[in-house]
Every structure is written in structure tokens, then in C-alpha cells.
Biopython code that builds the backbone (N, CA, C, O; Angstrom):
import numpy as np
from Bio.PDB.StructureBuilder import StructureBuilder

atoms = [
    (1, "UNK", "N", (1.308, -12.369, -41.206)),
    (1, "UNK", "CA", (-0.070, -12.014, -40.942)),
    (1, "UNK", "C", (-0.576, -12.684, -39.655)),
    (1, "UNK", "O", (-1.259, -12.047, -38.853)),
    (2, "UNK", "N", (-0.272, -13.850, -39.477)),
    (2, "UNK", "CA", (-0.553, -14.758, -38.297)),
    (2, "UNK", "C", (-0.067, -13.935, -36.801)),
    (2, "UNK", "O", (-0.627, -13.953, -35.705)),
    (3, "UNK", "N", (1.080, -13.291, -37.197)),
    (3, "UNK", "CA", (1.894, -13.141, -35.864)),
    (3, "UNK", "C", (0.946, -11.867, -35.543)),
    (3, "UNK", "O", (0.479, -11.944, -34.407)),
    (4, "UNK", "N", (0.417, -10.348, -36.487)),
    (4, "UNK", "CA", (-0.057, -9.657, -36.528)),
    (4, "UNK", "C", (-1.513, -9.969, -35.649)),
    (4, "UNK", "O", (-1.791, -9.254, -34.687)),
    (5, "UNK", "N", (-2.312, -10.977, -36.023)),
    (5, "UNK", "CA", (-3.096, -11.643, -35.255)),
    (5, "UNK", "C", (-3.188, -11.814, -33.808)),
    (5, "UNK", "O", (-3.885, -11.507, -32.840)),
    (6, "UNK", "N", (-1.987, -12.548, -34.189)),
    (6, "UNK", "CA", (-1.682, -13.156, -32.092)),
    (6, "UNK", "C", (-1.763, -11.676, -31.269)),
    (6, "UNK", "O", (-2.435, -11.363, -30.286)),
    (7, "UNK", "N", (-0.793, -10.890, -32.087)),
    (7, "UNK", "CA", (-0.424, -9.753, -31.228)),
    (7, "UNK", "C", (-1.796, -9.006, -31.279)),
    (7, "UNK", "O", (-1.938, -8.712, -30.092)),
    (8, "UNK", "N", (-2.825, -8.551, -31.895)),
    (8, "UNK", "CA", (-3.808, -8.099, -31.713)),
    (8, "UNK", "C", (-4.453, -8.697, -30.467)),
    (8, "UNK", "O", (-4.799, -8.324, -29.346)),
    (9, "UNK", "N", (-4.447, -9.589, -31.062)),
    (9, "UNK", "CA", (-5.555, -10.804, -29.294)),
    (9, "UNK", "C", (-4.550, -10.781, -28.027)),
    (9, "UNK", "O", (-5.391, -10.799, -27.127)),
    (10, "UNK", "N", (-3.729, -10.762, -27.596)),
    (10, "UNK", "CA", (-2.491, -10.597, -27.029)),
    (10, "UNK", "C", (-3.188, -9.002, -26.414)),
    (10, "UNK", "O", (-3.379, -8.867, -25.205)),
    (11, "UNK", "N", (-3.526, -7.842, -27.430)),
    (11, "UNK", "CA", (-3.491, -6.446, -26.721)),
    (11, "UNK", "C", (-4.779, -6.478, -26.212)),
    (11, "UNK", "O", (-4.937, -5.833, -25.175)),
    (12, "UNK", "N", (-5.907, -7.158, -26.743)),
    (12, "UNK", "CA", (-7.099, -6.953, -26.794)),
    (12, "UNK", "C", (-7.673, -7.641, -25.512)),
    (12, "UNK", "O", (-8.654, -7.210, -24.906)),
    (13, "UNK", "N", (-6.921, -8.821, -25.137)),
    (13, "UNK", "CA", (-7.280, -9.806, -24.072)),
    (13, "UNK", "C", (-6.728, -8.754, -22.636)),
    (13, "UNK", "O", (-7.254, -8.496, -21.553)),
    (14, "UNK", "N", (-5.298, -8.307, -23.349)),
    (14, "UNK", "CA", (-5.044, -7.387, -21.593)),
    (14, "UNK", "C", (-5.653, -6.538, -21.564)),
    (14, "UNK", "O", (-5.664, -6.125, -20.405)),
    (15, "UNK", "N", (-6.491, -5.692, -22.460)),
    (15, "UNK", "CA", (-7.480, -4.632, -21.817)),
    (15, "UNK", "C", (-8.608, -5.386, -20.619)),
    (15, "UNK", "O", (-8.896, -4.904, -19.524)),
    (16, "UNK", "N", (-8.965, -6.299, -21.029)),
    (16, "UNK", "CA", (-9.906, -6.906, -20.087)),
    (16, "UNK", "C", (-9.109, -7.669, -18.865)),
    (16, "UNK", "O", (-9.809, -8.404, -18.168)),
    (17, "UNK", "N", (-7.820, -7.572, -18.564)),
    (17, "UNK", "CA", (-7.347, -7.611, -17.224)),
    (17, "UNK", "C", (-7.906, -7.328, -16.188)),
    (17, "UNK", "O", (-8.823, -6.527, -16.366)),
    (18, "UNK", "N", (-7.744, -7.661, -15.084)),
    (18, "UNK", "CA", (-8.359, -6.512, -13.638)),
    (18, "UNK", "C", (-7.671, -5.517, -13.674)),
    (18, "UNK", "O", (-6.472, -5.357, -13.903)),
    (19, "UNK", "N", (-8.657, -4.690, -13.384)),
    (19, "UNK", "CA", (-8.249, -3.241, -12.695)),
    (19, "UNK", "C", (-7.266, -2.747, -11.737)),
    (19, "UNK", "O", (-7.186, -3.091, -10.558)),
    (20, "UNK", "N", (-6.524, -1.906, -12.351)),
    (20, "UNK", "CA", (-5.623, -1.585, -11.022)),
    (20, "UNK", "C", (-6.117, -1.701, -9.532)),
    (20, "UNK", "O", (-7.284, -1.522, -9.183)),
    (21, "UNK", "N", (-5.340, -1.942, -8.916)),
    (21, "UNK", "CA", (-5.728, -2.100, -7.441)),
    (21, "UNK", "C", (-5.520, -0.683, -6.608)),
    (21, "UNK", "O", (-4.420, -0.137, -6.520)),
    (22, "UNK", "N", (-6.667, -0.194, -6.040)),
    (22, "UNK", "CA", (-6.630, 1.165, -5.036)),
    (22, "UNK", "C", (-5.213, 0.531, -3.965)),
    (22, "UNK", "O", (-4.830, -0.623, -3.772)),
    (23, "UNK", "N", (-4.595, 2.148, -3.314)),
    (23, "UNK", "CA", (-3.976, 1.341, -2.632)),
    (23, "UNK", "C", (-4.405, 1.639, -1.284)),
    (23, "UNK", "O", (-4.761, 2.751, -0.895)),
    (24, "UNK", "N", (-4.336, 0.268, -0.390)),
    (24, "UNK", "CA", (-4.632, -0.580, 0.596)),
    (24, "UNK", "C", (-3.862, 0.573, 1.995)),
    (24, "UNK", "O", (-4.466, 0.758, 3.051)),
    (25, "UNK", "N", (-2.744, 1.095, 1.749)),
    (25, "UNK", "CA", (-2.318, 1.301, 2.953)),
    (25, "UNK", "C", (-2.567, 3.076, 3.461)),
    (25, "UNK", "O", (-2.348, 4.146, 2.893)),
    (26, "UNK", "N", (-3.235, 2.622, 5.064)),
    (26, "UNK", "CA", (-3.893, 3.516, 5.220)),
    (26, "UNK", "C", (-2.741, 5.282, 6.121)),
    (26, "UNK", "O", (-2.931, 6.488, 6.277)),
    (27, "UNK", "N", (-1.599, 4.212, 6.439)),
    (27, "UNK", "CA", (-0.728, 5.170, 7.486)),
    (27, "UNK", "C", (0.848, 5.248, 6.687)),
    (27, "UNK", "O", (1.482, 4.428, 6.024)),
    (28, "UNK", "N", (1.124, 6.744, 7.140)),
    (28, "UNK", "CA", (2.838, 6.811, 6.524)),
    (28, "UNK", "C", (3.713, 7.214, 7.839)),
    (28, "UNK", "O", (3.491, 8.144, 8.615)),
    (29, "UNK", "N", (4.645, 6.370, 7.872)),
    (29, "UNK", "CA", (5.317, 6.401, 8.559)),
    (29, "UNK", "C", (6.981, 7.772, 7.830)),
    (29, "UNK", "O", (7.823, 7.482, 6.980)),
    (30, "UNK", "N", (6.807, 9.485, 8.816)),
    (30, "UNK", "CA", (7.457, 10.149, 8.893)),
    (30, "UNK", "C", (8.388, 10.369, 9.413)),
    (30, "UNK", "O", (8.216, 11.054, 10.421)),
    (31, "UNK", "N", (9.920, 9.958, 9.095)),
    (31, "UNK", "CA", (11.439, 9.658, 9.825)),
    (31, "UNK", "C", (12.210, 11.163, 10.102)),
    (31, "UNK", "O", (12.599, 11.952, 9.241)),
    (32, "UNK", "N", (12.294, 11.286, 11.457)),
    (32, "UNK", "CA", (13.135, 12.235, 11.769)),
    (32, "UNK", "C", (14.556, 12.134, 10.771)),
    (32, "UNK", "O", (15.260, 11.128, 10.685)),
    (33, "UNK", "N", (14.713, 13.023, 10.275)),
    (33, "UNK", "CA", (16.314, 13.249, 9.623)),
    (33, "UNK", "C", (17.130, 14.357, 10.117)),
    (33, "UNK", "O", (17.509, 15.188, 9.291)),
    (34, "UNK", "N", (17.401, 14.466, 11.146)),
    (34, "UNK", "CA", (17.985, 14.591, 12.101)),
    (34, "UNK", "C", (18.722, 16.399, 11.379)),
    (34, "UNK", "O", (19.800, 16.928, 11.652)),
    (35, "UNK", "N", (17.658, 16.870, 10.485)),
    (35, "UNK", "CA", (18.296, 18.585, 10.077)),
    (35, "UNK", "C", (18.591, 18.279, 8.792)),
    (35, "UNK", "O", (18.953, 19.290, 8.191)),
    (36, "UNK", "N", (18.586, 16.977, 7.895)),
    (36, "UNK", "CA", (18.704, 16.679, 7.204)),
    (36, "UNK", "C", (17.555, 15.989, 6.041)),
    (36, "UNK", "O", (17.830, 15.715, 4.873)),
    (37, "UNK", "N", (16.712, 15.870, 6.465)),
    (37, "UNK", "CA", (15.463, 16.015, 6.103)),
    (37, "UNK", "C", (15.374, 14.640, 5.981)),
    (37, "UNK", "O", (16.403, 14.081, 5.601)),
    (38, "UNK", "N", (13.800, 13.528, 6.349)),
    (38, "UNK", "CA", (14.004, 12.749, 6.886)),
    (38, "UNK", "C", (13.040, 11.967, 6.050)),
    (38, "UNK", "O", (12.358, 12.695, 5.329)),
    (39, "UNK", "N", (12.749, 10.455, 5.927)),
    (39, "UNK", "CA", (12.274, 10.029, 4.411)),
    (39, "UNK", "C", (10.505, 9.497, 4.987)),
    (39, "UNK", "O", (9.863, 9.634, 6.028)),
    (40, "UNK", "N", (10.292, 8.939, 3.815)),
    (40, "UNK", "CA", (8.586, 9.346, 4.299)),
    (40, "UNK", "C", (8.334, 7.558, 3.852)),
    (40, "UNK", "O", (8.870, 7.172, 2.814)),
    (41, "UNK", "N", (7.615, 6.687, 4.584)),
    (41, "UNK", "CA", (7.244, 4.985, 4.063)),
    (41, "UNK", "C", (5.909, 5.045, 4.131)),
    (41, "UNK", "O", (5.532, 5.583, 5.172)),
    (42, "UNK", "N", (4.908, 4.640, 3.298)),
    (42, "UNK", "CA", (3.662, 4.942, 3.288)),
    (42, "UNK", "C", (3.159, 3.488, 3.376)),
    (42, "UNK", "O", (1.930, 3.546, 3.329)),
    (43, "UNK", "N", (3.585, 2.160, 3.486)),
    (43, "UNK", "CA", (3.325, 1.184, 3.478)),
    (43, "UNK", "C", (2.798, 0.123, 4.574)),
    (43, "UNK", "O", (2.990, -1.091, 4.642)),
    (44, "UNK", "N", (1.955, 1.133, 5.540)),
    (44, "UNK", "CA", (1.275, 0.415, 7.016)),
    (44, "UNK", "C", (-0.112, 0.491, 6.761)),
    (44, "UNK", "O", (-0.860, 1.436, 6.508)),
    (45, "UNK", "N", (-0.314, -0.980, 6.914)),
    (45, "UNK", "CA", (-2.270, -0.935, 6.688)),
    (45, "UNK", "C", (-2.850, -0.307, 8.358)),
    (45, "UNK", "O", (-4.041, -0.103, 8.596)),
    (46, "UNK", "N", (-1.814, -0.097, 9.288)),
    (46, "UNK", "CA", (-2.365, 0.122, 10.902)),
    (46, "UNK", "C", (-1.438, 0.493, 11.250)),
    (46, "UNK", "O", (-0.251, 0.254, 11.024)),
    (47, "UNK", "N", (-2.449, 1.688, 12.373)),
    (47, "UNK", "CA", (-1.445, 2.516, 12.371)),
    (47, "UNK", "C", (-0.454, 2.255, 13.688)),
    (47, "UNK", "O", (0.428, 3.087, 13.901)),
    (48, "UNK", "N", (-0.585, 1.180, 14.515)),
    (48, "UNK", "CA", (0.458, 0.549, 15.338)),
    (48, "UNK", "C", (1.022, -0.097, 14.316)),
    (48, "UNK", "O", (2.201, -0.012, 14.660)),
    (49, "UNK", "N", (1.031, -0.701, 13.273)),
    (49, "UNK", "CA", (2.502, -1.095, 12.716)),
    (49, "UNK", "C", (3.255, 0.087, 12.626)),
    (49, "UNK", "O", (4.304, 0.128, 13.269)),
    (50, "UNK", "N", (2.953, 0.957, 12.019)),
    (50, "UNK", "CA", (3.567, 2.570, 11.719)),
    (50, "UNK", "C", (4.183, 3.199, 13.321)),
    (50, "UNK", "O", (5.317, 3.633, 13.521)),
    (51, "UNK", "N", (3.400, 3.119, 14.021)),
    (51, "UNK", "CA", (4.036, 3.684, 15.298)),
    (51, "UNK", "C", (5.476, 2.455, 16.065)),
    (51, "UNK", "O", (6.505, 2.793, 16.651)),
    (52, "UNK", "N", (4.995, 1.098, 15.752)),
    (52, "UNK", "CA", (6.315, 0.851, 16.282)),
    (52, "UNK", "C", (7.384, 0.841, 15.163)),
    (52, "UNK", "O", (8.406, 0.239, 15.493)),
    (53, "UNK", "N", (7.386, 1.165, 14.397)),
    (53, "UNK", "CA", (8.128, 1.310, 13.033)),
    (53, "UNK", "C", (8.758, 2.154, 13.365)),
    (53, "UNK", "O", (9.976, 1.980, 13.304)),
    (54, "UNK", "N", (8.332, 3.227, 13.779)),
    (54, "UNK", "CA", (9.010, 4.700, 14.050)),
    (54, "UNK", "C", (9.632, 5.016, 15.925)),
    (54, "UNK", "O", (10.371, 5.866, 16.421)),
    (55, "UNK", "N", (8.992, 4.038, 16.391)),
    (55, "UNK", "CA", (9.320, 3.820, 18.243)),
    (55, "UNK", "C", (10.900, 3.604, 18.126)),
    (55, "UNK", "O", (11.448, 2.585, 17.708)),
    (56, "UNK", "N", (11.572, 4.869, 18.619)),
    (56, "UNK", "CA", (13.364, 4.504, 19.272)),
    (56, "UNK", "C", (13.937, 4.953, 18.169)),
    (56, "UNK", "O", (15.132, 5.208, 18.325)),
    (57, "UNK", "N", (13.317, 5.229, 16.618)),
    (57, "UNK", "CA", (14.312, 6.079, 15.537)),
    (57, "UNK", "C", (13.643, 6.722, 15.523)),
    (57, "UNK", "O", (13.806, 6.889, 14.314)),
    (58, "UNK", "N", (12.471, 7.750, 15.868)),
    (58, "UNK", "CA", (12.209, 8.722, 15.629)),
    (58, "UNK", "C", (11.272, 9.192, 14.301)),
    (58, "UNK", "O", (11.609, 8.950, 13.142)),
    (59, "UNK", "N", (10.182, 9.825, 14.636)),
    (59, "UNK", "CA", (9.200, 10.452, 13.683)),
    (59, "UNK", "C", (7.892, 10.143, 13.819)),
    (59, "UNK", "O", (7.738, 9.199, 14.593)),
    (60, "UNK", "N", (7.156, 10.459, 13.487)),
    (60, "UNK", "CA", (5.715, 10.155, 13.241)),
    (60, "UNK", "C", (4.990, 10.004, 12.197)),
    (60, "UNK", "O", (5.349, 10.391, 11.085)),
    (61, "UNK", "N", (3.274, 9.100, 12.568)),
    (61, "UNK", "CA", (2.746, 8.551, 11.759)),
    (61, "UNK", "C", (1.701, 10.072, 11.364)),
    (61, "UNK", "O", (1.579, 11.173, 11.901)),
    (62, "UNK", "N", (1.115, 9.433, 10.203)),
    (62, "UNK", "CA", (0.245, 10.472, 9.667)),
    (62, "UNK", "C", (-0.558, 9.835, 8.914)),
    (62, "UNK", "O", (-0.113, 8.803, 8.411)),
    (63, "UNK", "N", (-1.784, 10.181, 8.641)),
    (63, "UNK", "CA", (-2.599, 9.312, 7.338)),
    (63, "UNK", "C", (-2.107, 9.470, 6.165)),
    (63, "UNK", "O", (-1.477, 10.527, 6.121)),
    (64, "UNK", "N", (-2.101, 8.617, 4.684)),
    (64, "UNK", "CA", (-1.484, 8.568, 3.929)),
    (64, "UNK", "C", (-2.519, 9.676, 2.738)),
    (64, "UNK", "O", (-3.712, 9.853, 2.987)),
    (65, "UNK", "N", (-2.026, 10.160, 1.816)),
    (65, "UNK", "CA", (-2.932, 10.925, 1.233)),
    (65, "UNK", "C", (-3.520, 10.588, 0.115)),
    (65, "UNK", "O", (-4.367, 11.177, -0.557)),
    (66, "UNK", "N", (-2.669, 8.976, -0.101)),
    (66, "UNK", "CA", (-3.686, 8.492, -1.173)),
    (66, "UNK", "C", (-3.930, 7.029, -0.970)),
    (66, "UNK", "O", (-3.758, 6.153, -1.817)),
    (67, "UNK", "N", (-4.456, 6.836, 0.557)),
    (67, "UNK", "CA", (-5.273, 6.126, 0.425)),
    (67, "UNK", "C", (-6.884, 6.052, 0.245)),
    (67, "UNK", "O", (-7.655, 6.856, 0.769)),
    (68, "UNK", "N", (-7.286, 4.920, -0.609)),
    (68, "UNK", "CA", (-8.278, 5.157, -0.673)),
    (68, "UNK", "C", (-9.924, 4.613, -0.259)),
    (68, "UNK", "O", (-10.979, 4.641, -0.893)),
    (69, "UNK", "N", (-9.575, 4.138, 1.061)),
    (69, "UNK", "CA", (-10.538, 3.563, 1.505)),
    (69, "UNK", "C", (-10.984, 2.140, 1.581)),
    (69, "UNK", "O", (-12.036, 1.843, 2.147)),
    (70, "UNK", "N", (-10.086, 1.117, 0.935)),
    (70, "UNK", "CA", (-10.157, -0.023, -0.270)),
    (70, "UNK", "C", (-10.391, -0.802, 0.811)),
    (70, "UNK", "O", (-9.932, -0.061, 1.680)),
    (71, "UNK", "N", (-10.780, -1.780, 1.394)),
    (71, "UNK", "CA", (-11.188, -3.298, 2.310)),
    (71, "UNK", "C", (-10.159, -3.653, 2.275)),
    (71, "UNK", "O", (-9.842, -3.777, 1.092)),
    (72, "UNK", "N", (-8.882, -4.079, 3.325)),
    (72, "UNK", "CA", (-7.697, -4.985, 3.182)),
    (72, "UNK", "C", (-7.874, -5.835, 4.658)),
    (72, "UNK", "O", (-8.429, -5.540, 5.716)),
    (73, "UNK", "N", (-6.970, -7.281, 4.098)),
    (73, "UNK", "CA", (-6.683, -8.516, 5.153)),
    (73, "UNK", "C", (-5.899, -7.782, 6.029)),
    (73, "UNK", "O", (-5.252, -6.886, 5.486)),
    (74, "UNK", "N", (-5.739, -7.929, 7.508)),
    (74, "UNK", "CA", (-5.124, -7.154, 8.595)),
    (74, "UNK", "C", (-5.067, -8.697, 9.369)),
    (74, "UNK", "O", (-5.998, -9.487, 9.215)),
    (75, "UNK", "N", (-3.938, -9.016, 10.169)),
    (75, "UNK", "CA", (-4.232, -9.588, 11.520)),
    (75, "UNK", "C", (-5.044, -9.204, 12.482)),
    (75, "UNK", "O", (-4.924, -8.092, 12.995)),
    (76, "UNK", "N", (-6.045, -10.135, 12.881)),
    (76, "UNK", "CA", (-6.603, -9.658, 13.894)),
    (76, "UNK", "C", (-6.512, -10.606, 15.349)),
    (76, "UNK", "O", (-5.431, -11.086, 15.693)),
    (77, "UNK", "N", (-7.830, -10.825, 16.193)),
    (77, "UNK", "CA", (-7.143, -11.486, 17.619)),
    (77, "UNK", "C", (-7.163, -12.689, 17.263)),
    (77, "UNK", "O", (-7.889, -13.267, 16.454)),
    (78, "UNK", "N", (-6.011, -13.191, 18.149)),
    (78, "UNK", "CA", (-5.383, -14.946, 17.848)),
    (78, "UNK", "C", (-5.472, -15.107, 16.615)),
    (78, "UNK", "O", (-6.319, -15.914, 16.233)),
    (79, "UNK", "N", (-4.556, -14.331, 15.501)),
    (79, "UNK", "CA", (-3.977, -14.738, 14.519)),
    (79, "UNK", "C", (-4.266, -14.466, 13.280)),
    (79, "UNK", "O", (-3.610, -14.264, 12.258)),
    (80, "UNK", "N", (-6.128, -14.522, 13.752)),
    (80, "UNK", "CA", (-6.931, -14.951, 12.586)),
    (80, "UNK", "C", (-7.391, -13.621, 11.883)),
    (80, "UNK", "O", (-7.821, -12.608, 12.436)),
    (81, "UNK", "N", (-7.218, -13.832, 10.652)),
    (81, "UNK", "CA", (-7.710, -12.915, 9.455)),
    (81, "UNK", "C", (-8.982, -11.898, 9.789)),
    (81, "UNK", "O", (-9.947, -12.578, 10.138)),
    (82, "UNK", "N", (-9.317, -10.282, 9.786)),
    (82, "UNK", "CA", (-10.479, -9.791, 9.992)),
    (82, "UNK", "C", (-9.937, -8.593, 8.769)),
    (82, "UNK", "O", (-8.883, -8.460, 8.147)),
    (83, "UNK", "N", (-11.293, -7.803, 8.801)),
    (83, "UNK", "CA", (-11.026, -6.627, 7.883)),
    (83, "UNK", "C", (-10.485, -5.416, 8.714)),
    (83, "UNK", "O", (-10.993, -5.199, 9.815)),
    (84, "UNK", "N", (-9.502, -4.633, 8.255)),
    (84, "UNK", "CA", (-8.721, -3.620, 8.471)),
    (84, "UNK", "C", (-9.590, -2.186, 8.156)),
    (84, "UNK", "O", (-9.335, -1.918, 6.982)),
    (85, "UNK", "N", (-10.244, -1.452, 8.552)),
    (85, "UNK", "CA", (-10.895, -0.013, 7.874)),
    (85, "UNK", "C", (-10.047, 1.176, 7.976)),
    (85, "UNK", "O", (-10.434, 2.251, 7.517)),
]
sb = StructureBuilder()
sb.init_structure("model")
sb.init_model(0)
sb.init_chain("A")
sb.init_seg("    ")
for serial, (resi, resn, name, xyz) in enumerate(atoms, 1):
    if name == "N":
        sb.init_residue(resn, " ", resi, " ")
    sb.init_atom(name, np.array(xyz, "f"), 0.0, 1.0, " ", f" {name:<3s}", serial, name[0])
structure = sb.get_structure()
């Protein structure tokens, strides 16, 4: 009966977890596959990370289609932390 317990409070406590997190990244980086069809990385908060990602192998950036707008940490000038839109 005890263990029945725990495990109730156990399910009941992770409903009140945080909320999934929107995701953050705003650019996908599209890889030439050379006739072979070419793979898709959606994981650039900017879209110069995405462009030199793809600079000398080929493809292009595009906006991602499910991002969703969310506030993320970006480098900004000399080093220091600013917001990314």
C-alpha cells in the first residue's frame, strides 16, 4: 500500500514539472546531396551559424518551420550574452 502511495505522489508531482520547452532554433541548414537527396539540420539559433555550416559543402539556409518565436541566449559583441530574435 505504501509503495502504491509513493508512486501516486511520484505521478502527481511530475505533472507539475515545467513545461515543455518551445523550440529555440530559428534556421535549418539544407545539404546539397549531390542527386541523392540531401539531409536537412534545423539546429541554428542564427542564421550565420547556418550559412557557414553550409559554406564549401553546399546548400542552403531556410527558416525552420517550427520555430516558435521563443527568447534564446545568442553570442553577441565581445563575447557577451544578448537576446537572439
Amino acid at each position: 500500500m505504501r509503495v502504491l502511495f509513493i508512486a501516486l505522489f511520484v505521478i502527481a508531482t511530475g505533472s507539475f514539472a515545467e513545461p515543455a520547452k518551445a523550440d529555440p532554433y530559428r534556421w535549418c541548414a539544407v545539404y546539397a546531396g549531390g542527386g541523392h537527396g540531401g539531409g536537412t539540420n534545423c539546429y541554428f539559433i542564427t542564421l550565420r551559424q547556418c550559412q557557414e555550416t553550409v559554406s564549401g559543402i553546399g546548400g542552403f539556409c531556410r527558416p525552420n518551420p517550427f520555430y516558435t518565436g521563443s527568447k534564446v541566449y545568442g553570442e553577441g559583441a565581445r563575447g557577451r550574452d544578448r537576446f537572439v530574435r
